[in-house]
Phi, psi and omega in degrees: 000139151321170156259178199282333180311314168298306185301027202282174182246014160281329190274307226263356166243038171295277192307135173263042172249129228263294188320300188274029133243341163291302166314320184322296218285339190285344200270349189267324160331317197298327228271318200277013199285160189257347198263312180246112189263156149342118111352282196296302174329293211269329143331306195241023203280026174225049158195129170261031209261332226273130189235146191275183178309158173268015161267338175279311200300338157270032161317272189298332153311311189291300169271003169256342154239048167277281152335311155313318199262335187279332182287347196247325172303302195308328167316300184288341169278339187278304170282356170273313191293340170225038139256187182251137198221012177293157178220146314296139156297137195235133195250126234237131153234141202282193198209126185318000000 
């Protein structure tokens, strides 16, 4: 595991995708857990030098616009299953 220090919402609120900071932050959940502690954290935990893999640290990028394209699909699907799509559409119409 990385340390926590990546995921800060000082780096993640440079960008404005809502997606890579709901991962920061979910990855930041993992990271802060007291039952699972960091490795690399506890290893370097008097040196503030330490930079992680470049697979953890483009992690919320990556997966956050992943997260971004499932969320905007899921939308466009959400609003075709409750429109109306009969051809022709027929409208009743009442009478006072």
């Amino acid at each position: 595991m990385p340390t926590h220090c990546r995921s800060s919402t000082d780096i993640h609120s440079l960008r404005p995708h809502p997606g890579q900071t709901e991962v920061a932050l979910r990855f930041r959940s993992l990271l802060d857990s007291d039952h699972h502690p960091s490795e690399i954290a506890e290893s370097h935990r008097f040196c503030d030098r330490v930079q992680d893999a470049y697979t953890m640290r483009c992690c919320p990028q990556v997966h956050g616009i992943a997260n971004d394209t499932i969320m905007f699909v899921q939308n466009i699907i959400n609003t075709e299953i409750n429109s109306a799509t009969d051809n022709p559409v027929s409208f009743s119409v009442m009478e006072p």
